[in-house]
C-alpha positions as CSV (number, residue, x, y, z in Angstrom):
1,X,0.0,0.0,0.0
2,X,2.9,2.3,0.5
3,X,4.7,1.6,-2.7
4,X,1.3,2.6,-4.0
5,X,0.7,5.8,-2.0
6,X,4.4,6.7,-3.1
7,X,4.1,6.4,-6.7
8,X,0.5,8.3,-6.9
9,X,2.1,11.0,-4.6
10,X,5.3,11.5,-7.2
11,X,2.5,11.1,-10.0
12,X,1.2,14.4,-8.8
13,X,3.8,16.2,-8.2
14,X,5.1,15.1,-11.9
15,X,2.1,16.4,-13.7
16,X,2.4,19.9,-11.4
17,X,6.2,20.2,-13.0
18,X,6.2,21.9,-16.0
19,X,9.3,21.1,-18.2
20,X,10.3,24.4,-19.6
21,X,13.9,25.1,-19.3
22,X,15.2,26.0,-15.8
23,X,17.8,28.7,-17.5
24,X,16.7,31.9,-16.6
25,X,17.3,33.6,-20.2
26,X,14.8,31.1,-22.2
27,X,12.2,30.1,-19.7
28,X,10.4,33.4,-19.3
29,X,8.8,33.5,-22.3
30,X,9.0,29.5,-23.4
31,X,5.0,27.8,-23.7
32,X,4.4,24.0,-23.0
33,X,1.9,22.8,-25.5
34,X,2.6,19.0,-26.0
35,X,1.1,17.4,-28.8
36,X,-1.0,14.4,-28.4
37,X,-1.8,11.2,-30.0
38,X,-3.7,10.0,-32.6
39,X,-7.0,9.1,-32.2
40,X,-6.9,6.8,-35.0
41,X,-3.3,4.2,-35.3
42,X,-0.8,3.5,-37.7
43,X,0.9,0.4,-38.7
44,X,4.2,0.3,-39.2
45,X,6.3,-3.1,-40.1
46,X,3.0,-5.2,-39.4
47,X,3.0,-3.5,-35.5
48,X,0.4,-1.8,-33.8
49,X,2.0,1.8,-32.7
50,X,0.3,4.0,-30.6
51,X,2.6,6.2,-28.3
52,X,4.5,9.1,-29.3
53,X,7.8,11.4,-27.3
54,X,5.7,14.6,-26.5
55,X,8.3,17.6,-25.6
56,X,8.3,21.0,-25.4
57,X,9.9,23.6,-27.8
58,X,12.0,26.6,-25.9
59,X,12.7,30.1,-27.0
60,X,11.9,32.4,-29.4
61,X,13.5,31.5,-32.6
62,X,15.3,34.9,-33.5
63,X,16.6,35.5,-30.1
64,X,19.1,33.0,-30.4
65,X,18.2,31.5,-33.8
66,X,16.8,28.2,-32.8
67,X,14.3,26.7,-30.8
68,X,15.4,23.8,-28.4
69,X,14.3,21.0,-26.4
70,X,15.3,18.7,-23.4
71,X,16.1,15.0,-23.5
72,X,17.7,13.1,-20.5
73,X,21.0,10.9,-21.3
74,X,22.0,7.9,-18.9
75,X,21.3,6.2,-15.7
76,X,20.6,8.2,-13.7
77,X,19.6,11.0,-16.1
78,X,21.9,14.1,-17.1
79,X,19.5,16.8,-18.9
80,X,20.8,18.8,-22.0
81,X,18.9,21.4,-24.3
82,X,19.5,20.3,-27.9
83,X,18.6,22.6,-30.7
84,X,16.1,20.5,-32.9
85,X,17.5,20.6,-36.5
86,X,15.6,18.2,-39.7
87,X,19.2,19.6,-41.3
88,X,21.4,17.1,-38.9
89,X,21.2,13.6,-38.9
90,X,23.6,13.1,-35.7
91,X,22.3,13.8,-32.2
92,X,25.4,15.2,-30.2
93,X,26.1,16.6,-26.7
94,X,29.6,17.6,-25.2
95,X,31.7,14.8,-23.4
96,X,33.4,15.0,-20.4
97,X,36.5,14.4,-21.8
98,X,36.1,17.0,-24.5
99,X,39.3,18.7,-25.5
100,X,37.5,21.7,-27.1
101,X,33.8,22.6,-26.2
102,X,32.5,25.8,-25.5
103,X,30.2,27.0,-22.2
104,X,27.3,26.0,-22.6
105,X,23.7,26.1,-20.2
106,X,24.0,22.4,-19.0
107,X,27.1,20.3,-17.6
108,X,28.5,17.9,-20.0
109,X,27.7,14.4,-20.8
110,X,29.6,12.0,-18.2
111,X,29.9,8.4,-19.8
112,X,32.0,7.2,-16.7
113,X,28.4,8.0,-14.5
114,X,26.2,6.4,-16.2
115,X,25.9,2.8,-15.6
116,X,24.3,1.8,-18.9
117,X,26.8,3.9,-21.5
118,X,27.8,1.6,-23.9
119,X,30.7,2.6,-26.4
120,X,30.2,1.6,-29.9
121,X,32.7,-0.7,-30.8
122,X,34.8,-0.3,-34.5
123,X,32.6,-2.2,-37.0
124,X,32.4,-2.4,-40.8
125,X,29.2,-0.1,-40.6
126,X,30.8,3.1,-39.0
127,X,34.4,5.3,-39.7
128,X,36.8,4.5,-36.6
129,X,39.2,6.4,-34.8
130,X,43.0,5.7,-35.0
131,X,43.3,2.6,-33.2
132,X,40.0,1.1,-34.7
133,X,38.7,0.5,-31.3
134,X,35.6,2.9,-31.8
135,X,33.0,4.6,-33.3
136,X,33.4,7.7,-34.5
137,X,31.6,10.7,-36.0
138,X,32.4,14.3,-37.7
139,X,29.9,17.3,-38.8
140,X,30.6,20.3,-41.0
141,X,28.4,23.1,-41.2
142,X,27.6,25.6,-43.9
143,X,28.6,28.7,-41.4
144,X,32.3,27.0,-40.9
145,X,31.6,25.4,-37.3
146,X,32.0,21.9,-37.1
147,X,31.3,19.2,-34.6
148,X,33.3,16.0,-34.2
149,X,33.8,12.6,-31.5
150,X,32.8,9.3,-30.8
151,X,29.8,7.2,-30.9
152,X,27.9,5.8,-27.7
153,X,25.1,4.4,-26.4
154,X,22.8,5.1,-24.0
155,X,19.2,5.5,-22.1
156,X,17.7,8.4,-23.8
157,X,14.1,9.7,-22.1
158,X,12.3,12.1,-23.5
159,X,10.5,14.6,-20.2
160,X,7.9,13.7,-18.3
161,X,4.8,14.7,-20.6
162,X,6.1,11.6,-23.1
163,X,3.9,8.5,-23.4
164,X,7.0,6.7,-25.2
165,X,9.6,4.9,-22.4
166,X,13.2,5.7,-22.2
167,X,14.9,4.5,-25.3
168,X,18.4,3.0,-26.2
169,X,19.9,5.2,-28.6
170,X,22.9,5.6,-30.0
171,X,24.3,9.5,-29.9
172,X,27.6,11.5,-30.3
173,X,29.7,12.3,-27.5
174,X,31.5,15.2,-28.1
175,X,35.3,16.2,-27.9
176,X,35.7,18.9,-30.4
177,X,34.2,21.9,-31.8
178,X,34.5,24.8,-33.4
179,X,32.4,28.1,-34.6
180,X,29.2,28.7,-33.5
181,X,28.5,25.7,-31.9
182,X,31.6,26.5,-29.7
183,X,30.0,29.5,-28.8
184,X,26.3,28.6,-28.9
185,X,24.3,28.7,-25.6
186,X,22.4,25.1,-26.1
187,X,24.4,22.0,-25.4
188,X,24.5,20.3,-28.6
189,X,22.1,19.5,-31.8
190,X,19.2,16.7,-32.0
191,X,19.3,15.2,-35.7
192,X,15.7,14.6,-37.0
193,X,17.1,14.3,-40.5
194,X,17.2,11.2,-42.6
195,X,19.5,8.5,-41.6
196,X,20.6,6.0,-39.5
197,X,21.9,8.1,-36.4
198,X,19.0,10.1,-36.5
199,X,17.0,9.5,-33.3
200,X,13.4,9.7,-35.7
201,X,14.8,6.5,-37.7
202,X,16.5,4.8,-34.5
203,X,13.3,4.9,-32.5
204,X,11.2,3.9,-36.2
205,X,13.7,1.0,-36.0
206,X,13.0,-0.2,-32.6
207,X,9.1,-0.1,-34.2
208,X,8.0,2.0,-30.6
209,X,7.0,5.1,-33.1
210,X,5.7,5.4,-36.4
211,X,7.5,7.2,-38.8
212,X,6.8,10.6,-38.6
213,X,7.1,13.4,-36.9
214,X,5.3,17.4,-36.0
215,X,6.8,20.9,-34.4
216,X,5.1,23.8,-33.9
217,X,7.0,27.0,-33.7
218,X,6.0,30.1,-31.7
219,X,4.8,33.5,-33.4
220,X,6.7,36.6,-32.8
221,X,5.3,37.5,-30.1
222,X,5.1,34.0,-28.6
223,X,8.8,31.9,-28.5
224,X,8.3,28.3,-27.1
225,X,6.0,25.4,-29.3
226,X,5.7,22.0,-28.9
227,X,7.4,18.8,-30.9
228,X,6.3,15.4,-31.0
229,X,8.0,12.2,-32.1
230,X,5.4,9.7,-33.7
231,X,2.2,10.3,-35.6
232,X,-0.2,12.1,-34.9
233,X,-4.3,12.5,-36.5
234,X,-3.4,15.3,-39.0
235,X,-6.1,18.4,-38.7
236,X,-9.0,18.2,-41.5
237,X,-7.3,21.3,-43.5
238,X,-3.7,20.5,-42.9
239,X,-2.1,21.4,-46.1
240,X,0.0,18.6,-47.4
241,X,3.0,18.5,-50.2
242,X,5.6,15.4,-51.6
243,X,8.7,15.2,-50.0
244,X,11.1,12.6,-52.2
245,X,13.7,11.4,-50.1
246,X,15.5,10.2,-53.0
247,X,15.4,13.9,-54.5
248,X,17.5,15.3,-51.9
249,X,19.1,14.1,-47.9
250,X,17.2,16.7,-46.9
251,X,13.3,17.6,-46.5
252,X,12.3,19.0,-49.3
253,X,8.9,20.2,-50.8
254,X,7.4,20.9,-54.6
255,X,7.3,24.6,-54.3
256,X,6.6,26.0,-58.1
257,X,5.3,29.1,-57.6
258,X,5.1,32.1,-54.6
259,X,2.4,34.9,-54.9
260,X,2.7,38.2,-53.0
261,X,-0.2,40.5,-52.8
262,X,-2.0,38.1,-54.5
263,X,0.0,38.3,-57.6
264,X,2.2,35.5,-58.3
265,X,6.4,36.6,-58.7
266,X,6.9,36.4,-62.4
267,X,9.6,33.6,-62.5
268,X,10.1,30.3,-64.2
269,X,8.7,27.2,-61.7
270,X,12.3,25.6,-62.3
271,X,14.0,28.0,-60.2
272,X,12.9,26.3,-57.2
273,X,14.2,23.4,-58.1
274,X,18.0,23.9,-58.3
275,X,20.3,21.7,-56.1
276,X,18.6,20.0,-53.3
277,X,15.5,21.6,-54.4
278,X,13.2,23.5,-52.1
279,X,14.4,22.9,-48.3
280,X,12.8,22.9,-44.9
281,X,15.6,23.3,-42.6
282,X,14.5,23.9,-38.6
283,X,18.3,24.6,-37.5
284,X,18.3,27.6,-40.1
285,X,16.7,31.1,-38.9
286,X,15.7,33.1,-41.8
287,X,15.0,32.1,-45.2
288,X,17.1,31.6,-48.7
289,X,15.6,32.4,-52.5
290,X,17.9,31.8,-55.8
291,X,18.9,35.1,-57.0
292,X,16.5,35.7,-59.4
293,X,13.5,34.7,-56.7
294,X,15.0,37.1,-54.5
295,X,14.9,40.0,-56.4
296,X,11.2,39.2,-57.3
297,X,10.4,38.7,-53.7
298,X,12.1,42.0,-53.0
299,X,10.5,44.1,-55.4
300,X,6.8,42.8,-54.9
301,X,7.1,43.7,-51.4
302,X,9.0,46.5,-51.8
303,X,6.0,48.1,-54.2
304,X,3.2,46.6,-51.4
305,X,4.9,48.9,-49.2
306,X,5.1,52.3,-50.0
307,X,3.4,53.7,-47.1
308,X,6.3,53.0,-44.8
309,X,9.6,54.3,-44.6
310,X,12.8,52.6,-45.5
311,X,15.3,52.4,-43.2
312,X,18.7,51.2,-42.2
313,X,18.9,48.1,-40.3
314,X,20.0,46.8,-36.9
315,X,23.7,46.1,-37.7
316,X,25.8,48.0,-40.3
317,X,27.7,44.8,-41.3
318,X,24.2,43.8,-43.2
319,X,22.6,45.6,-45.9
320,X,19.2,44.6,-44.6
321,X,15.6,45.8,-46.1
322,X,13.5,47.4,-43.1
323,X,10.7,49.6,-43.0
324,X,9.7,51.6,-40.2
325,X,5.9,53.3,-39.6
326,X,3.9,49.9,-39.1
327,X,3.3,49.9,-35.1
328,X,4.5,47.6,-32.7
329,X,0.8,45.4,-33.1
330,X,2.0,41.9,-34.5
331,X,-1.9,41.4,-34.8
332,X,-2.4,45.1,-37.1
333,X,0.6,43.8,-39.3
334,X,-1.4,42.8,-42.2
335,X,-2.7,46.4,-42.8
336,X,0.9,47.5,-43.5
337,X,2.3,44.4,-45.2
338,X,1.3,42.2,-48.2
339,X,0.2,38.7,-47.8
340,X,2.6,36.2,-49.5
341,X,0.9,32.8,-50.9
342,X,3.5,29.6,-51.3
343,X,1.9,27.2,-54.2
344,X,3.0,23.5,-54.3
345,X,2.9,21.2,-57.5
346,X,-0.4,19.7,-56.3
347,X,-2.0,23.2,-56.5
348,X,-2.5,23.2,-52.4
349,X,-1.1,26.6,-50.9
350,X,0.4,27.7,-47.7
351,X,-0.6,31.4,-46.7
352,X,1.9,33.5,-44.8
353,X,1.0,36.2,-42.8
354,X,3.8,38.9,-42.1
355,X,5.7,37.3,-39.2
356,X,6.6,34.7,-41.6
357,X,8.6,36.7,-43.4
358,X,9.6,39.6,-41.3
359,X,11.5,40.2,-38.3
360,X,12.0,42.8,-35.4
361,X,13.9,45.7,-35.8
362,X,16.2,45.6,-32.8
363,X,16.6,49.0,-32.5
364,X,13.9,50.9,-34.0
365,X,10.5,50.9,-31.9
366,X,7.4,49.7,-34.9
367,X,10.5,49.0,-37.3
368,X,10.6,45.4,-39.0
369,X,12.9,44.3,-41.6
370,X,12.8,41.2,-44.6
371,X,13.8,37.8,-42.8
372,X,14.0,36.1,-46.6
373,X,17.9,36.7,-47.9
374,X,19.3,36.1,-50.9
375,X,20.9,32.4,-51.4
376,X,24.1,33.7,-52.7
377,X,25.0,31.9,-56.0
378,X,23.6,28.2,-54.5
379,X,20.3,27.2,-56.1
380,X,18.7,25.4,-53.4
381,X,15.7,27.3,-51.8
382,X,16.5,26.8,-48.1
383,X,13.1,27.7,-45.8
384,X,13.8,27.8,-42.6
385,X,12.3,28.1,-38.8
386,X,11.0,31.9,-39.9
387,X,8.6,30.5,-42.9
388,X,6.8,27.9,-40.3
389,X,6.0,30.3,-37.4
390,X,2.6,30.0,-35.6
391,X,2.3,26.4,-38.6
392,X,2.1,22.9,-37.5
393,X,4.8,21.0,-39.2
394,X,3.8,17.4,-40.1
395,X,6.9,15.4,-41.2
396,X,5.1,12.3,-42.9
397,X,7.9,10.2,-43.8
398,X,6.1,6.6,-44.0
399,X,3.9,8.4,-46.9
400,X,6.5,10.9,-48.0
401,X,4.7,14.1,-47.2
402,X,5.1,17.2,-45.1
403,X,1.6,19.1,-44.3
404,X,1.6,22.7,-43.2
405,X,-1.5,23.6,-40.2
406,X,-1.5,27.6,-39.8
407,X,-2.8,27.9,-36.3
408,X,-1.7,29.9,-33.0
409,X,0.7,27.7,-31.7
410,X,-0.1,28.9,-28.2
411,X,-3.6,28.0,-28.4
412,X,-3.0,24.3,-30.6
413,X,-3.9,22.6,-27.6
414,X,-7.4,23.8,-28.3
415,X,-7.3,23.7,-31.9
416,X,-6.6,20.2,-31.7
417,X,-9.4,19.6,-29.8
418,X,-7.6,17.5,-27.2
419,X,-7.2,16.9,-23.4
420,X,-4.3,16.7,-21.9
421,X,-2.7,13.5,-21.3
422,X,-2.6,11.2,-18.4
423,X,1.3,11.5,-16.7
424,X,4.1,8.4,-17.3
425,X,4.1,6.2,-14.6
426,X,7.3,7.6,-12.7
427,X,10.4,5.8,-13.4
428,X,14.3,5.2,-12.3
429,X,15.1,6.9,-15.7
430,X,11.6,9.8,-15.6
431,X,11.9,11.2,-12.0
432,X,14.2,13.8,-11.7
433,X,13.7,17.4,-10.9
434,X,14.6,20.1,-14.0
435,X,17.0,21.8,-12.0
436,X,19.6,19.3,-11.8
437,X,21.0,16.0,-12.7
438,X,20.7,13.8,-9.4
439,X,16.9,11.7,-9.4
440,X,14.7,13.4,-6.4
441,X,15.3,10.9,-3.0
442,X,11.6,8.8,-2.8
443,X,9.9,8.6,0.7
444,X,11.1,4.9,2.0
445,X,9.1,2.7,2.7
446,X,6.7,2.6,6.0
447,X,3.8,3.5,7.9
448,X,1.8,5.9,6.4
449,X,0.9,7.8,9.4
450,X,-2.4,9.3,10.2
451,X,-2.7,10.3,6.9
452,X,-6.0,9.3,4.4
453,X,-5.6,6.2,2.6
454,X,-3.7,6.4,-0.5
455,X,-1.6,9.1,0.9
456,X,2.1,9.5,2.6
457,X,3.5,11.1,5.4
458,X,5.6,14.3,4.5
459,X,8.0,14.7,7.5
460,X,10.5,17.7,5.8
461,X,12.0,18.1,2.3
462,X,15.4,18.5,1.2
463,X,17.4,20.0,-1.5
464,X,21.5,21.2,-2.7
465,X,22.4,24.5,-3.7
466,X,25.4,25.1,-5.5
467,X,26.8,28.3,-5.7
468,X,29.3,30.4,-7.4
469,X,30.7,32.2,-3.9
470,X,33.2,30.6,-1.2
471,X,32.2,30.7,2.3
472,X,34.1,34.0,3.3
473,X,31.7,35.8,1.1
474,X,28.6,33.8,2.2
475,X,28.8,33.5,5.7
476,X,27.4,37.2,6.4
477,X,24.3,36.3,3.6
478,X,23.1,33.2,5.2
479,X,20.4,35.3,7.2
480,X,19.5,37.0,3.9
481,X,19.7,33.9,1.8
482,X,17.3,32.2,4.4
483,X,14.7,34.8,4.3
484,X,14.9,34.7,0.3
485,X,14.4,31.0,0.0
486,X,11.3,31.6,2.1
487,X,10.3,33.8,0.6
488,X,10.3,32.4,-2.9
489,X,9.0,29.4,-1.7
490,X,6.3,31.0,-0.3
491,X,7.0,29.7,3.3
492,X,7.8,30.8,6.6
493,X,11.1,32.2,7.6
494,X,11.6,29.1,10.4
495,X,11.1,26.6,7.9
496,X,14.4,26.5,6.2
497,X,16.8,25.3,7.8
498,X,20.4,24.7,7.0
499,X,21.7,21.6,7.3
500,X,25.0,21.7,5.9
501,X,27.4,24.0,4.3
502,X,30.4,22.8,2.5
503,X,33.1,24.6,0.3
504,X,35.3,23.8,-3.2
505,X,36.9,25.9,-4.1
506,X,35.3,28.8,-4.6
507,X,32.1,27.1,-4.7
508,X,29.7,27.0,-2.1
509,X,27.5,23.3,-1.6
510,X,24.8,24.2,0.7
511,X,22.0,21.3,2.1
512,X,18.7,22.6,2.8
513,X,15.7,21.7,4.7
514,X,12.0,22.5,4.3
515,X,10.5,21.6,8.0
516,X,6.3,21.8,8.6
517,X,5.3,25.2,9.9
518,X,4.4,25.3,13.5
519,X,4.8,22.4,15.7
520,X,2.9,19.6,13.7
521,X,5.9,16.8,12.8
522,X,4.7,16.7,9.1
523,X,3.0,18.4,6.4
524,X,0.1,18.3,4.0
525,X,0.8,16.4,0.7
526,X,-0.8,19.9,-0.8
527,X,1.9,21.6,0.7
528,X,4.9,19.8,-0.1
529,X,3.6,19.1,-3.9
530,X,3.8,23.2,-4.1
531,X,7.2,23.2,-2.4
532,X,8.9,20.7,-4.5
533,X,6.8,22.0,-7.5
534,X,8.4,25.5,-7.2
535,X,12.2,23.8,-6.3
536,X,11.2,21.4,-9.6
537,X,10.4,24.2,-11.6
538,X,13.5,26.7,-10.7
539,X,10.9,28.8,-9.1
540,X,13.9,29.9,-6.6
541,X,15.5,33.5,-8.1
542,X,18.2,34.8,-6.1
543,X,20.3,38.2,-6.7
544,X,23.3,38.8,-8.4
545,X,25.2,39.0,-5.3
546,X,25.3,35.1,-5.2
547,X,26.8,34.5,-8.4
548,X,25.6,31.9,-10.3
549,X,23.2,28.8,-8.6
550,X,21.6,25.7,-9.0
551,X,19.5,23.4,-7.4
552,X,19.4,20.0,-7.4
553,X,18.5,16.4,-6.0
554,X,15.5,17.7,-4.1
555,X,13.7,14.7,-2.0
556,X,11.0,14.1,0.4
557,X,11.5,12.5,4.0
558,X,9.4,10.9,6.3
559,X,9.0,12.2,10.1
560,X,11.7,10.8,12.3
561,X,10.7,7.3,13.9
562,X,10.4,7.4,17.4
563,X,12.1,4.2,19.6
564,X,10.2,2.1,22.1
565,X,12.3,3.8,24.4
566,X,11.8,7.4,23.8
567,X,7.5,6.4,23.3
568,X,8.2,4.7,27.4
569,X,10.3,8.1,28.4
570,X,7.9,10.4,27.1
571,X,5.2,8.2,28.7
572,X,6.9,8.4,32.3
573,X,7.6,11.8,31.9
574,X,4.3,12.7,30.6
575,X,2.9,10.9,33.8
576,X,5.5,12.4,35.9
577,X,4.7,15.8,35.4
578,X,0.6,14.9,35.7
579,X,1.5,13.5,39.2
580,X,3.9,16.7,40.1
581,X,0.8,18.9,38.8
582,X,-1.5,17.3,40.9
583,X,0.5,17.0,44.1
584,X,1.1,20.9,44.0
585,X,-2.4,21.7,43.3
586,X,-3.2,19.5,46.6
587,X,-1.0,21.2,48.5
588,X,-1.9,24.4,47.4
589,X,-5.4,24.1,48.5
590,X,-4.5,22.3,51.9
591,X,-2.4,25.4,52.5
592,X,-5.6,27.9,51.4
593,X,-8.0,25.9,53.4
594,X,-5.9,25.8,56.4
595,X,-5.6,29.4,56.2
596,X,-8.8,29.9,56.2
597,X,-9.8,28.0,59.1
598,X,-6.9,29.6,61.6
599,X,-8.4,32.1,64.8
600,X,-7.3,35.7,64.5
601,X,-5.5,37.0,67.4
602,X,-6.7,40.7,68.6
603,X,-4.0,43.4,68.5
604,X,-1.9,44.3,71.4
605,X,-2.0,47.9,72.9
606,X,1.0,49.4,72.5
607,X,2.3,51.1,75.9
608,X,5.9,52.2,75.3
609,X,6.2,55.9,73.5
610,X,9.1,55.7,71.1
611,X,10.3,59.3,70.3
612,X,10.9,59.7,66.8
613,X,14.5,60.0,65.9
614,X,15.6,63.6,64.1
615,X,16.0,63.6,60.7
616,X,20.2,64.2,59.9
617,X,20.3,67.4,57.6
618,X,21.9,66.4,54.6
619,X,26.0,67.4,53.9
């Protein structure tokens, strides 16, 4: 019955965590929207597949160029924020023994603490290092940055709102790179290209998905969206388009013709089709025309706005097109700009509104400027994360499609007409708090108290901080550091306690407690699900004064046990001091009655006259 009690009370507490990103520069304006499953199934390889990897999309995509997402790696789980990219086929994250990686928001991968890491041996099916004893891989990108390592394997989960289990998978391990993925803030790059290292066709593989996959980016004024891995029951309107995969590596589409203002760009269908084709790439930000695209593009909008005012853009180094004079309302855009139409091969279009084409001018208040570049001299027509803002993305692969949705990414929950899902039964692999990379420490085993059936006794939680000060500098804070954990909690000030404070370095390790307010010897279940939901969340924000922080391994604990002998002390003393109550009460009123019961004796008349002594003058 406890066992029980303990996995409905971490069931709760899972479904109250949400899983957007616990660094402070993406989560305040990231959405959860998970994406649900099918109504109907799919059948892939003669199996039954019903479950899909539901995660959350983070950030806006122009303030660092990509969107990410979270997976967990090993046993137990170490989190990293991946951008998601249909370019890359590899899914990567920086090693521990990684001679040159950049900072980035999450600690890197540690094969020698996970207990299931597998490397992948040198075999006939992969390139090998020197000594052909493993696996290796090595990535070149278009801007010059390049990613390279070796190959392992690994428990991959996929957050706590995913109906699919943790997965083997294999992944790249990082130990070199350069250019902007040195520099980048996310960890490292999830492939959902086609290929065998891609985690779409390793989990198709397995047969636990089928094969396909959705994202939904966020509108301009919305960063955050939703991906799912798996199918999903494509919306009545969806617009859909052939993707060959034999046409090109990448995703590709049959654009022939764009129309702006209604007017279609007077240009030869072919032009589309140069190189790889027309490309949907979700690592790119903006979007890339053929020169001769480009110019039409340019000049259509160019005459649709002659209203506004051109202007210089953001950064001198780029000749970009911007126009001032349209206001600051995404929603009133329309009124100043021209809508643009794409038209596929099939005759099915895709309209864009103006935040599929445009972005923010950085420095110019009601100032946007063209997010569509040209393509230098390369052919291929590259679309990327820009074109598919506020659009569901359907990746069909089993039936070589991709199908455009236009809806409000923020509301698709809705517009999908479906309820949230029930949460994943918690796991060794699934329970771990966002803030850190340690799983949360379960209640053990025992009575449950006085508490309803069903239920477990909270005695106190715990939690680590780390922080970036030594204990010179925090020693005069702790009384200030107290009160602020209480107070972002939303508890009282003699609830935290510190338990322990240790130093490395520079570094500060601090154990706290979260004790029951007043003098009960446990809490509500309501109370501690909002405490650990808040410590879950990174809901704690300290000052600047304490450097950097993180939490981590928060856990529940039951009230302390008391022996046989302290139940028989406190019994003797209990009846001790009943006895010593009641003996002085007796006496008291034996000494009150006797009192009372005593003969008063008359006065006796005094005879002698005592003069009265001169009062001394003072010196």
């Amino acid at each position: 019955m406890e066992g029980a009690a303990i996995l409905s009370f971490i069931m709760l507490i899972l479904m109250m965590i949400p899983d957007y990103d616990v660094v402070s520069c993406l989560n305040t304006s990231s959405m959860f929207l998970p994406l649900f499953p099918p109504k109907d199934t799919s059948f892939h390889s003669g199996r039954l597949l019903q479950v899909n990897a539901r995660m959350p999309l983070h950030d806006d995509l122009l303030l660092n160029g990509y969107y990410t997402t979270h997976i967990w790696i090993g046993t137990p789980p170490q989190r990293f924020a991946l951008i998601v990219d249909t370019g890359s086929t590899v899914t990567y994250v920086p090693c521990s023994t990684c001679e040159q990686c950049g900072t980035h928001q999450d600690p890197r991968f540690q094969p020698e603490m996970s207990s299931t890491y597998q490397p992948v041996k040198c075999n006939t099916d992969c390139t090998c290092d020197n000594k052909r004893e493993q696996c290796i891989y090595e990535r070149q990108y278009a801007e010059m940055s390049s990613s390279s390592g070796v190959l392992g394997e690994d428990i991959v989960s996929f957050g706590n709102q995913s109906e699919l289990a943790p997965q083997g998978a294999v992944f790249g391990c990082e130990n070199r790179e350069t250019g902007d993925l040195y520099s980048q803030h996310a960890d490292g790059i999830m492939g959902l290209g086609r290929g065998d290292l891609s985690i779409v066709d390793q989990l198709v593989e397995k047969h636990v998905i089928s094969d396909s996959f959705s994202m939904c980016y966020g509108g301009m004024d919305f960063g955050g969206g939703a991906m799912v891995l798996g199918g999903i029951k494509s919306p009545a309107d969806m617009v859909f388009t052939n993707s060959d995969p034999v046409r090109s590596p990448y995703y590709n589409i049959e654009l022939k013709e764009i129309h702006v203002a209604g007017k279609a760009l007077n240009l030869n269908p072919r032009v589309f089709d140069g190189n790889h084709g027309t490309v949907l790439d979700s690592g790119t930000t903006y979007a890339y025309l053929p020169e001769a695209a480009f110019a039409a593009f340019k000049n259509a909008v160019m005459k649709a706005v002659l209203s506004l005012k051109l202007i210089e853009g953001p950064d001198p180094n780029y000749k970009d097109i911007c126009f001032s004079g349209a206001g600051s309302d995404i929603s009133q855009l329309s009124k100043s700009f021209p809508p643009v139409d794409m038209v596929f091969s099939n005759g099915k279009k895709l309209s864009l509104s103006p935040e599929n084409y445009l972005f923010r001018h950085s420095k110019v208040h009601g100032a946007y400027c063209l997010g569509i570049f040209q393509n230098g001299k390369d052919a291929t027509t590259l679309l990327g994360g820009i074109i598919v803002r506020n659009t569901l993305v359907t990746y069909d692969r089993q039936h070589e499609l991709i199908g455009f949705w236009k809806t409000n990414c923020s509301e698709l929950w809705d517009r999908l007409n479906l309820s949230p899902p029930p949460p994943p039964l918690p796991s060794g692999l699934d329970n771990k708090n966002s803030s850190g990379s340690i799983n949360p420490t379960l209640v053990p085993s025992g009575s449950p108290g006085n508490n309803a059936p069903g239920e477990i006794t909270v005695g106190f939680i715990t939690f680590y901080m780390s922080l970036s000060v030594n204990y010179s500098g925090l020693k005069s804070q702790m009384t200030e550091l107290t009160h602020l954990i209480a107070q972002e909690l939303d508890i009282n000030f003699s609830q935290v306690h510190l338990m322990n404070l240790s130093t490395k370095g520079n570094d500060s390790l601090i154990k706290w407690a979260i004790y029951p307010a007043g003098s009960t010897n446990h809490m509500t279940n309501a109370a501690a699900m909002e405490i650990i939901h808040r410590l879950a969340a990174n809901r704690v924000r300290l000052p600047d004064t304490f450097g950097s922080y993180k939490l981590f391994e928060w856990g529940i604990e039951p009230p302390p046990k008391r022996t046989r002998w302290l139940q028989s002390y406190l019994v003797i003393v209990i009846a001790l001091s009943v006895a010593l109550i009641l003996g002085l009460s007796a006496l008291l009123g034996w000494l009150i009655l006797r009192r009372r019961q005593e003969v008063p004796l008359p006065y006796e008349r005094v005879e002698t006259v005592v003069r009265e002594q001169e009062l001394q003058p003072l010196k």
